[in-house]
C-alpha positions in Angstrom: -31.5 5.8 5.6 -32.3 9.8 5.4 -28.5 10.4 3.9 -29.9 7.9 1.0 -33.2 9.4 0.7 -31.8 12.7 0.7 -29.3 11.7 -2.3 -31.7 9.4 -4.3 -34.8 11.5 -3.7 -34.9 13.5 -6.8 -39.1 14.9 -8.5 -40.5 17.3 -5.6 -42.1 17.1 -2.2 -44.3 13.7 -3.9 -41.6 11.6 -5.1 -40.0 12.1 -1.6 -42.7 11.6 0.4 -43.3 8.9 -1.6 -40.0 6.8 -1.6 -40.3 8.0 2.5 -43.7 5.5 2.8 -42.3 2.9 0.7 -39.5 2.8 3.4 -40.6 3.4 6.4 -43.8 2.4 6.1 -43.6 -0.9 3.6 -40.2 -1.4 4.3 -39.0 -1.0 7.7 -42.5 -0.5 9.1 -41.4 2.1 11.5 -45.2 3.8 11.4 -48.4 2.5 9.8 -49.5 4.2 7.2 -52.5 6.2 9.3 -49.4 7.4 11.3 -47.5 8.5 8.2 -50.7 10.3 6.9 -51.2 12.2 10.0 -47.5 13.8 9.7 -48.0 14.3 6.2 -51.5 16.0 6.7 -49.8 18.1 9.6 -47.1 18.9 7.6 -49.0 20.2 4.8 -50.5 22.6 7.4 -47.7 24.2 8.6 -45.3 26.4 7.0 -42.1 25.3 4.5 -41.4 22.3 3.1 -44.1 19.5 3.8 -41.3 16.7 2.6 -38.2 17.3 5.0 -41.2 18.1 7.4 -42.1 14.3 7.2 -38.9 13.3 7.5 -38.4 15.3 11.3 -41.7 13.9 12.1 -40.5 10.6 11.8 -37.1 11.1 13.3 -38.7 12.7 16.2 -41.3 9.6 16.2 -38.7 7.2 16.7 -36.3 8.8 18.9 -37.1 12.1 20.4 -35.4 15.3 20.0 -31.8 13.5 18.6 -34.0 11.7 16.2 -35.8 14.6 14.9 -32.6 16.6 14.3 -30.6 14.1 12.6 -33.6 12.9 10.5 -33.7 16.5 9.2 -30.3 17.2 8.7 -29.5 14.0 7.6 -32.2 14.4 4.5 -31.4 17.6 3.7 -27.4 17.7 3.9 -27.0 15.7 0.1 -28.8 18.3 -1.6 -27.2 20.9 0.3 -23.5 19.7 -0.8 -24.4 18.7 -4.1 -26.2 22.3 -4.1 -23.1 24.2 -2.9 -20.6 22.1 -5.3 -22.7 23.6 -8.4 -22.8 26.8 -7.0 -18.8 26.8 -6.8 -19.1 25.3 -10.7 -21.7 28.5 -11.8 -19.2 31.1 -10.0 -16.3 29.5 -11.4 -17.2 28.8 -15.2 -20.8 31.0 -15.2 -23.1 28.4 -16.3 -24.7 25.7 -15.4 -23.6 21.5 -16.2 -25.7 20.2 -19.0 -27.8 17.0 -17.2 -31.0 17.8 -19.5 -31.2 13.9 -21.0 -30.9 12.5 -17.1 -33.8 14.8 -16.0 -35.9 13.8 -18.6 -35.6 10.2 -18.1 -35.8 10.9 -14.2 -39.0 12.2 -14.2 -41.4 9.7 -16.0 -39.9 7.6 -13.1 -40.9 9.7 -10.5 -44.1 9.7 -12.0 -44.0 6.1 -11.5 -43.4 6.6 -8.0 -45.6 9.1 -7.0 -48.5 6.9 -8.4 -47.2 3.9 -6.6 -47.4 5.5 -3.1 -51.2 7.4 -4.0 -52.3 4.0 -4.8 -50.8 2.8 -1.2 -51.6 5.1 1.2 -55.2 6.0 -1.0 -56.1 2.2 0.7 -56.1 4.1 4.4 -56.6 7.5 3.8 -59.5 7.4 1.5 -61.1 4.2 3.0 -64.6 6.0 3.0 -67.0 7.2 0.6 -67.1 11.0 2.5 -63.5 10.6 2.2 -63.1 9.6 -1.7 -65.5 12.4 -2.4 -63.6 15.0 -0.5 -60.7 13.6 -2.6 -62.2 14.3 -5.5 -63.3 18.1 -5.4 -59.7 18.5 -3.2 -58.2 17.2 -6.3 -60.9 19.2 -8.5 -59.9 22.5 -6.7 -56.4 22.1 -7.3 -56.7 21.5 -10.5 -58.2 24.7 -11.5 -55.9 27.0 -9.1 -56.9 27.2 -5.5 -53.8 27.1 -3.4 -52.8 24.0 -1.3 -53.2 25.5 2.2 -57.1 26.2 0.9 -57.8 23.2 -0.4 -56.3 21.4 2.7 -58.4 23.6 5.0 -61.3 23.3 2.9 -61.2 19.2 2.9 -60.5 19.1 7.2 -63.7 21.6 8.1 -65.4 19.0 4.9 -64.8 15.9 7.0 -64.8 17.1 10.2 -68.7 18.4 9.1 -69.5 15.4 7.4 -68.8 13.3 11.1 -70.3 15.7 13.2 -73.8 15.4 11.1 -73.4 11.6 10.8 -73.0 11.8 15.0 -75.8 14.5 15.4 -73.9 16.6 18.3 -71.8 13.8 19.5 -69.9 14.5 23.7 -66.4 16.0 22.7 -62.9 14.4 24.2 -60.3 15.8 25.9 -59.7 17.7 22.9 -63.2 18.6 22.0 -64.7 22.4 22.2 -64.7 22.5 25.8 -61.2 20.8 25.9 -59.9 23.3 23.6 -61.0 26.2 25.2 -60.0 25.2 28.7 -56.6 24.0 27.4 -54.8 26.9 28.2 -52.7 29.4 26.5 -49.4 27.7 25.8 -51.6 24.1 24.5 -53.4 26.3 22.0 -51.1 28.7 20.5 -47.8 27.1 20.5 -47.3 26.7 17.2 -48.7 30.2 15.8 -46.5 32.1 18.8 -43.4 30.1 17.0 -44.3 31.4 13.8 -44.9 35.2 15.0 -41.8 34.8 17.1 -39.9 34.3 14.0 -41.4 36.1 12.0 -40.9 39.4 14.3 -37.1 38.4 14.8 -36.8 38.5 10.8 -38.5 41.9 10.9 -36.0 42.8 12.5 -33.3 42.4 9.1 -34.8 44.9 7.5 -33.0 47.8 9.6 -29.6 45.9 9.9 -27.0 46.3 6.8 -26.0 43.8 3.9 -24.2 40.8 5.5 -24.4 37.3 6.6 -26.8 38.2 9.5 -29.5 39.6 7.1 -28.8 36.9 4.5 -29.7 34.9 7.5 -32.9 36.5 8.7 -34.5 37.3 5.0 -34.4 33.1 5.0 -35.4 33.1 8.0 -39.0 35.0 7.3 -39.0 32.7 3.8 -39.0 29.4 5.9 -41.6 30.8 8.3 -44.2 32.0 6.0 -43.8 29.9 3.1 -46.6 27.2 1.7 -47.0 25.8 -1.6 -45.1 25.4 -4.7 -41.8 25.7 -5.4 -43.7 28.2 -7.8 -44.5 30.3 -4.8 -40.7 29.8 -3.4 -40.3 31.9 -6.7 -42.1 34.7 -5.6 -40.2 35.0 -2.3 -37.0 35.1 -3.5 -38.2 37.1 -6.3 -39.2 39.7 -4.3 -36.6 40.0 -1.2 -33.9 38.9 -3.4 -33.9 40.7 -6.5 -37.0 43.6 -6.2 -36.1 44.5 -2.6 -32.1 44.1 -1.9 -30.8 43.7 -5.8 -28.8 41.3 -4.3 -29.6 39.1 -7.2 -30.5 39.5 -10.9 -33.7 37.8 -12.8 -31.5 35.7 -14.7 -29.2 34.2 -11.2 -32.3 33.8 -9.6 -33.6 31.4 -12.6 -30.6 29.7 -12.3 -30.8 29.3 -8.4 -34.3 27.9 -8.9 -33.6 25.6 -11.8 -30.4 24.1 -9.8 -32.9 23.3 -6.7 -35.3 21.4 -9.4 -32.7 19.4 -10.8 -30.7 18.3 -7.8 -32.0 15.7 -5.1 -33.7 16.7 -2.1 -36.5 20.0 -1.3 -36.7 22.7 -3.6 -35.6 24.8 -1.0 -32.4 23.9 -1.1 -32.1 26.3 -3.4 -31.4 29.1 -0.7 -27.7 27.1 -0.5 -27.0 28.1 -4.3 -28.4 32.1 -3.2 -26.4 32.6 0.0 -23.0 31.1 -2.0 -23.5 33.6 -5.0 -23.9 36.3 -2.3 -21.5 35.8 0.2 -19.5 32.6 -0.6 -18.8 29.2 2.0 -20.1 31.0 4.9 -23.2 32.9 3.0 -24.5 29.1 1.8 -24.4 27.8 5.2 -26.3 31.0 7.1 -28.9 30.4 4.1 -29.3 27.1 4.5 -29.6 27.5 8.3 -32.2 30.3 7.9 -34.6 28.3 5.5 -34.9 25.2 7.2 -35.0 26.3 10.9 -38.4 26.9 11.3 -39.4 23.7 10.0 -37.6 22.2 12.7 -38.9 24.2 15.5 -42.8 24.0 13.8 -42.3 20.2 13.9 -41.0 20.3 17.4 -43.8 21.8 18.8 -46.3 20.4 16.9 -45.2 16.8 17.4 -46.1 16.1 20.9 -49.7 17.3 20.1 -50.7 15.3 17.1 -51.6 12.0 19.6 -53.7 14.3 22.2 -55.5 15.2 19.2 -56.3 12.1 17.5 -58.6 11.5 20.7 -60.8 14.3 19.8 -63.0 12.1 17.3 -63.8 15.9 15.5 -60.4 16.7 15.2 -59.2 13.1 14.2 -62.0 13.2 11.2 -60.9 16.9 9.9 -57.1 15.4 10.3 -58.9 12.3 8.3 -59.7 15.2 5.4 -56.6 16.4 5.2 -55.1 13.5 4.6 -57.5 12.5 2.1 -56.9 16.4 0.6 -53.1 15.7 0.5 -53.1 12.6 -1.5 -55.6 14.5 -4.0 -52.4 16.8 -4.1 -50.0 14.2 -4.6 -51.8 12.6 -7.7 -53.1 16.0 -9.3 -49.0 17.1 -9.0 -48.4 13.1 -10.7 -50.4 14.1 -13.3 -49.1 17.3 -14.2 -45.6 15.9 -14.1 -46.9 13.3 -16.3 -47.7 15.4 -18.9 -45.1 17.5 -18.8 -42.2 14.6 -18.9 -44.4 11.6 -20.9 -43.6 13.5 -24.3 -42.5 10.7 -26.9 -42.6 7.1 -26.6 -38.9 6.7 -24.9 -40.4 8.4 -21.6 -43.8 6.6 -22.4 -41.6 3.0 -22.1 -39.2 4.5 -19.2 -42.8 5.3 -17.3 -44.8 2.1 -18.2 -41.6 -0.2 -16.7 -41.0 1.9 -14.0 -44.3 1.4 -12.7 -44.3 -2.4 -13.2 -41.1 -2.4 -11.4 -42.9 -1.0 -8.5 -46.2 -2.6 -8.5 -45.9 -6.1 -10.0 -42.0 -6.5 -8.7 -41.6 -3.8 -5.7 -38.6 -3.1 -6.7 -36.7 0.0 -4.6 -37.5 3.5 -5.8 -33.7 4.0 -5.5 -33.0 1.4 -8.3 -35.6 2.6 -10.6 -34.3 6.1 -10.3 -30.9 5.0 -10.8 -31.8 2.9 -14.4 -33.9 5.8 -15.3 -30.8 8.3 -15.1 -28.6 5.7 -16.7 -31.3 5.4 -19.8 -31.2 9.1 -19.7 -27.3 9.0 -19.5 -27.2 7.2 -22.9 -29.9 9.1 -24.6 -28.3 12.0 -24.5 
């Protein structure tokens, strides 16, 4: 199931996460959708990418530590091979294949979907009017710049203040002020200890030379301090890549981000193209390694906690917010897809049947994705 998400799962952290709730939530029913909106507010608060982050939370859901590795790898290996078999294409014959007519068939499609699984999940996570409202300026925020951690942030301390007035200093759970501040040091700051841990080993890179083992830890500090956009992946790369090491120039590292956009899977697998052009086979795996470790080890940690909390009624309504705040996300990054991809009537008709496929029939994400690049595949 996460090798075919991982290879069908083309549009960005929305269209995954959305084809993920139409299967495992609609489809297999594996988690109700309040369960899936809890990973997928948690996920949004920690760092790296929030759609392969869904994906361990549910491996590790259903079975534990096994499941949360092979859910992970299992989603992100596709992209990563498909990734690494282009790279070996843009050494070999220095440019990149020509899929332009597939992508732009693709992504009125993912539109499609994206809009499909707001529609769903909007049902439970905006069930409210506090909730809807918070929805709304979340969605109101984004649209005129504020980052995605801030606007998640912003919509938790929203609902969780909204509850407490509604309660009027309600007793506190297990969880609660009290609980929190008795809970002792290792309960508490897990998670942020993680991320410094990290963090401080990929300090570290900056006194050792060129080579696999920096490749490694400059990945390493991306994938533990990264939130947002691919747009902010960018900046990362932009910086360590070409400003600090000149191990890559402007125009490679356009190329690198433009192959992770147009191949299945996170954005970041983009760090597989980078670590191929600098250091071959062994240079795309260490990359690949270095990015997506810390999502693994955040989820780890922060798995185990996410029932405890959902006792705390305060914490359960800012989790509540968050999850309202994320789907704001997921249908302001719909709509800016939209009207970036919906440009003549051919992607107006590819959109408007995609869309009936998936609400009036409920037809598979994976088939509409599939006639959408086989439209595009004759358009050319």
């Amino acid at each position: 199931m996460f090798l075919k998400l991982g290879t069908i799962a083309f549009g960005g952290p929305a269209a995954h996460l959305a084809m993920m709730e139409e299967e495992f939530v609609r489809r297999r029913q594996w988690l109700t959708q309040a369960e899936f909106l809890d990973r997928l507010a948690t996920a949004n608060l920690i760092p790296g990418p929030s759609s392969t982050e869904v994906a361990i939370f549910v491996g590790h859901l259903k079975r534990g530590w096994r499941g949360l590795i092979v859910a992970g790898c299992c989603f992100l290996i596709p992209a990563s091979l498909i990734v690494l078999a282009i790279a070996w294409t843009y050494v070999r014959f220095g440019s990149l294949p020509k899929v332009d007519g597939v992508l732009s068939a693709i992504k009125p499609a993912v539109v499609a979907i994206v809009i499909q699984a707001v529609v769903k999940l909007g049902r439970t996570g905006v069930r409210t009017i506090p909730l809807l409202a918070i929805a709304v300026v979340a969605a109101a925020l984004s649209v005129f710049g504020y980052g995605p951690v801030l606007v998640l942030v912003l919509a938790g301390l929203a609902s969780a203040a909204a509850w407490a007035i509604e309660n009027r200093g309600p007793r506190m759970g297990s969880w609660g002020t009290t609980g929190l501040l008795n809970a002792g040091p290792l309960k508490i700051v897990g998670i942020p200890k993680v991320v410094a841990g990290v963090m401080a080993v990929a300090a570290v890179g900056a006194a050792i030379p060129v080579g696999l083992v920096r490749l490694f830890l400059t990945f390493l500090k991306i994938g533990s301090v990264m939130f947002g956009s691919g747009m902010v992946l960018l900046a990362f790369l932009q910086t360590e890549f070409v400003e600090r090491l000149h191990w890559l120039t402007e125009k490679q590292l356009l190329d690198a981000v433009a192959v992770g956009q147009f191949t299945p899977g996170p954005l970041s697998a983009t760090a597989t193209f980078i670590g191929y052009l600098v250091a071959g086979w062994l240079g795309a795996v260490v990359a690949t390694v270095g990015i997506f470790l810390p999502g693994f080890v955040l989820v780890a940690v922060s798995g185990p906690f996410l029932p405890r909390l959902r006792r705390s009624p305060v914490v359960a309504a800012a989790l509540d917010g968050v999850a309202a705040g994320s789907l704001a996300l997921m249908a302001v990054v719909a709509w800016q897809l939209g009207k970036a991809s919906i440009v003549n009537w051919t992607m107006l008709l590819v959109f408007g049947a995609s869309l009936i496929a998936l609400l009036r029939f409920r037809v598979n994400s994976a088939w509409v994705i599939a006639a959408a690049a086989g439209i595009g595949f004759m358009l050319r």
